[in-house]
C-alpha positions in Angstrom: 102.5 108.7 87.8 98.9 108.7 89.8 99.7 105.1 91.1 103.6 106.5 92.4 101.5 109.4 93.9 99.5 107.1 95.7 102.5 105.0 96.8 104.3 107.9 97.9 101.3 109.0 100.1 100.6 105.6 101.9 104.3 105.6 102.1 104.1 109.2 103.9 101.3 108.2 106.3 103.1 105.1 107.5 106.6 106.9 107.8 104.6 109.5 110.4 103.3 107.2 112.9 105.4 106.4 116.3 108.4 105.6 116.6 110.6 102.6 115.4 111.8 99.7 118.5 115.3 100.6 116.9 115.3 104.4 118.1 116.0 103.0 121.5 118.9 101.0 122.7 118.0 100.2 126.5 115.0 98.4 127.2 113.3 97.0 130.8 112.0 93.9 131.3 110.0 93.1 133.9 110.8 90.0 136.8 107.7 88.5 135.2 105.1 89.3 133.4 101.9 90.3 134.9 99.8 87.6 132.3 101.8 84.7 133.8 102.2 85.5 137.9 99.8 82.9 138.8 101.3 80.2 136.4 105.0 79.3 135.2 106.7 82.0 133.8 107.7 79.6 131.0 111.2 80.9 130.7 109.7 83.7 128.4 111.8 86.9 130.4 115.0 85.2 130.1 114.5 84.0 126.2 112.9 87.9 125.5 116.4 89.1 127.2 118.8 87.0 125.3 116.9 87.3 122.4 117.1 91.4 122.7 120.7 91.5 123.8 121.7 89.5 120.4 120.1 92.6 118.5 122.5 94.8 120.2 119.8 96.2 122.5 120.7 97.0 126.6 118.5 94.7 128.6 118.5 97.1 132.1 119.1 95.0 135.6 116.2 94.8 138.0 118.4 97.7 140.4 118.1 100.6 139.0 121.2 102.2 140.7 122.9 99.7 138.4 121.5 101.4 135.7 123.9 103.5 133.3 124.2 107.3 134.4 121.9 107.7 130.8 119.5 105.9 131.4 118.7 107.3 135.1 118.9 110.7 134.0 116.8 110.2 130.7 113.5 107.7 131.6 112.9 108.5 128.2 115.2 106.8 126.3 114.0 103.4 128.1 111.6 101.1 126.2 109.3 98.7 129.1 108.9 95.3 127.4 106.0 93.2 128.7 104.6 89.8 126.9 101.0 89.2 126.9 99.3 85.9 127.2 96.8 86.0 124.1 96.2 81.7 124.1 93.2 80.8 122.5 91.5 77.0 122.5 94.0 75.2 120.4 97.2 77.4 120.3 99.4 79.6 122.6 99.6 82.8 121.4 101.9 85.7 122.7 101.7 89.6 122.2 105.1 91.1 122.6 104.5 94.7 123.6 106.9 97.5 124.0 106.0 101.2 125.8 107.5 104.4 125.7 108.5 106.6 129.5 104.3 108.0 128.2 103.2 104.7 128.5 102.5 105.1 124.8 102.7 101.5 123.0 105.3 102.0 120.1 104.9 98.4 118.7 103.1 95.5 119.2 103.8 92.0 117.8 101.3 89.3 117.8 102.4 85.5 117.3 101.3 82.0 117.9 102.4 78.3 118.0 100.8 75.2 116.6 103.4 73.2 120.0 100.0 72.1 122.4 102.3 72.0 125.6 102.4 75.6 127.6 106.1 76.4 127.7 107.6 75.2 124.4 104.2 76.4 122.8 104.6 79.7 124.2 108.5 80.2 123.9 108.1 79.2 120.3 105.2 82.0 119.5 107.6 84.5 121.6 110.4 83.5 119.4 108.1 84.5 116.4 107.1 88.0 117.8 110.5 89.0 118.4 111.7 87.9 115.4 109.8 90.8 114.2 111.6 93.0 116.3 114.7 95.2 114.3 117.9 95.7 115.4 118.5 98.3 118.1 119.9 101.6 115.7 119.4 104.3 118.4 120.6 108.2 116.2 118.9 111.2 118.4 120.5 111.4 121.5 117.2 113.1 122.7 114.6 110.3 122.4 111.9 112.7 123.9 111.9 114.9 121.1 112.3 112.5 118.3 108.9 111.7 117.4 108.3 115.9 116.8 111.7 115.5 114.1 109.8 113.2 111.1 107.1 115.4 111.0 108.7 118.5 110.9 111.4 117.2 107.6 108.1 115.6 106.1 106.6 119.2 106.1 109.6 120.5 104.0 109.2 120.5 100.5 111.0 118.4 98.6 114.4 119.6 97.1 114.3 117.5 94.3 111.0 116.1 92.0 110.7 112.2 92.0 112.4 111.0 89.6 111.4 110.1 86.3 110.1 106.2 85.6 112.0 106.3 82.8 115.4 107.5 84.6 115.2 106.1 87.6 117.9 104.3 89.3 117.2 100.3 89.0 118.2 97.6 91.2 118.1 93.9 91.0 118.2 90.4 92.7 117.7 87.5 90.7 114.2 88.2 88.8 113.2 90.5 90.9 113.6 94.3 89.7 113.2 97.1 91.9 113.1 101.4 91.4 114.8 103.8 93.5 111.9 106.5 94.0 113.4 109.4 96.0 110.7 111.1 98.6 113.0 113.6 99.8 117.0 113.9 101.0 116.1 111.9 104.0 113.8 108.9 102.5 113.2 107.2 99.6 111.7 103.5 98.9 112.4 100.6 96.9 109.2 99.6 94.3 108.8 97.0 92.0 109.4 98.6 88.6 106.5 96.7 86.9 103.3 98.2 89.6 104.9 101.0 91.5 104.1 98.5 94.5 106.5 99.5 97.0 108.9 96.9 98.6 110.8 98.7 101.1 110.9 102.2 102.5 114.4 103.4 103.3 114.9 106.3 106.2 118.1 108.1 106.9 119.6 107.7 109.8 122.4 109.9 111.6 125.2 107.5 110.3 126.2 108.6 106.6 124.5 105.4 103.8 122.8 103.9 106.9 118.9 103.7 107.2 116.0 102.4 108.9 114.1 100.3 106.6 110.4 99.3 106.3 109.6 96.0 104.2 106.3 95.3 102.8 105.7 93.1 105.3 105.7 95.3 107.9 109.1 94.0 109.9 111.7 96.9 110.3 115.5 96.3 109.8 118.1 98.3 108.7 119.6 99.0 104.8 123.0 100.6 103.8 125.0 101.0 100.7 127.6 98.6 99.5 129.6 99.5 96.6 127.2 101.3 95.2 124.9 98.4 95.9 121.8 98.3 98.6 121.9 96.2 101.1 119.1 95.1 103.5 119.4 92.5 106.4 116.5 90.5 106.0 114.9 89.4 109.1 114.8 85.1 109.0 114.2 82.3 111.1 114.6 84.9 114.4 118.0 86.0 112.8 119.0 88.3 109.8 120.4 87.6 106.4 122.3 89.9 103.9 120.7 90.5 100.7 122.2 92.3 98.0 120.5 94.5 95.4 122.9 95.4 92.9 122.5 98.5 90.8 121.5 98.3 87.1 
């Protein structure tokens, strides 16, 4: 029980921080970006577009009067992309930033390619970063006030205990055999049953089974129920597989 009470806090702390890249569905990018005005711009604002648009996020035009009436009204609920250059001697290394209306960063992604040549090399280390990047699952309509909303249902107590090791709902893939430890009605996370280590961290989201989901790894996607089964889209190779954990 000491090492799930240690799990649970990390898992607390982490949950608290800013806000998720999938909270928001329009983001700006820039003409080009201000690390690559003097050279080629390497194709990197059209590949960071498609690649955005593909995980259902709005990719503003340049004219803001073309802008949707909620976006204009709401700055707010706009993410600002920008791509750093970060190359070092022997690779080309990317840092795919995103900033909130505050100018507060809300994620960074760091990347790099072992391709010598400047535009594949950097295309293919931007390719990385933003494979890193969820799917766009925007639930408050009020992005402003989102970030106060976590802290405030963390600060609730709990309606139900965590549940019992020895009770606990079980779920499986192959070998690999994970527990359902509720946090509260909102979150919960997936742990391996053997070290309490956890392997995902589930949020609720306003759709009903729906959630944002923390791996291990540190990439965010999203997790639903299935037939009583969880599933989690598992970011891959710049695109996202279904995997299945099936209850036990």
């Amino acid at each position: 029980m000491k090492k799930i009470a240690l799990v649970l806090t990390i898992i607390l702390i982490s949950i608290a921080k800013a806000q998720s890249v999938s909270d928001y569905k329009y983001i700006a990018i820039p003409s080009e970006f201000n690390d690559f005005k003097d050279s080629k711009s390497y194709g990197l604002t059209s590949l960071l577009a498609k690649t955005l648009k593909s995980k259902q996020y709005i990719v503003l035009p340049q004219a803001k009067s073309s802008w949707p009436a909620e976006a204009q009204t709401n700055p707010c609920s706009i993410l600002n992309a920008d791509v750093l250059n970060d190359k070092s001697m022997f690779r080309n290394k990317v840092i795919l930033e995103f900033r909130d209306c505050n100018n507060k960063v809300i994620v960074t992604e760091k990347a790099s390619s072992t391709i010598k040549e400047f535009e594949p090399g950097f295309q293919d280390a931007l390719k990385m970063a933003s494979a890193k990047i969820p799917v766009s699952n925007p639930n408050i309509q009020n992005i402003a006030k989102s970030e106060v909303l976590p802290v405030q249902e963390q600060q609730k107590p709990a309606e139900a205990p965590v549940a019992n090791t020895q009770t606990a709902q079980r779920f499986t893939k192959g070998n690999l055999t994970l527990q359902k430890i509720q946090i509260d009605n909102t979150q919960f996370i997936l742990a391996d049953g053997n070290s309490s280590t956890p392997f995902a961290t589930f949020k609720a989201t306003a759709k009903n089974d729906v959630y944002r989901v923390k791996l291990s790894s540190g990439e965010s996607t999203i997790g639903y129920y299935e037939n009583g089964n969880i599933v989690i889209e598992m970011p891959k190779d710049g695109d996202f597989v279904k995997e299945v954990f099936t209850a036990k």
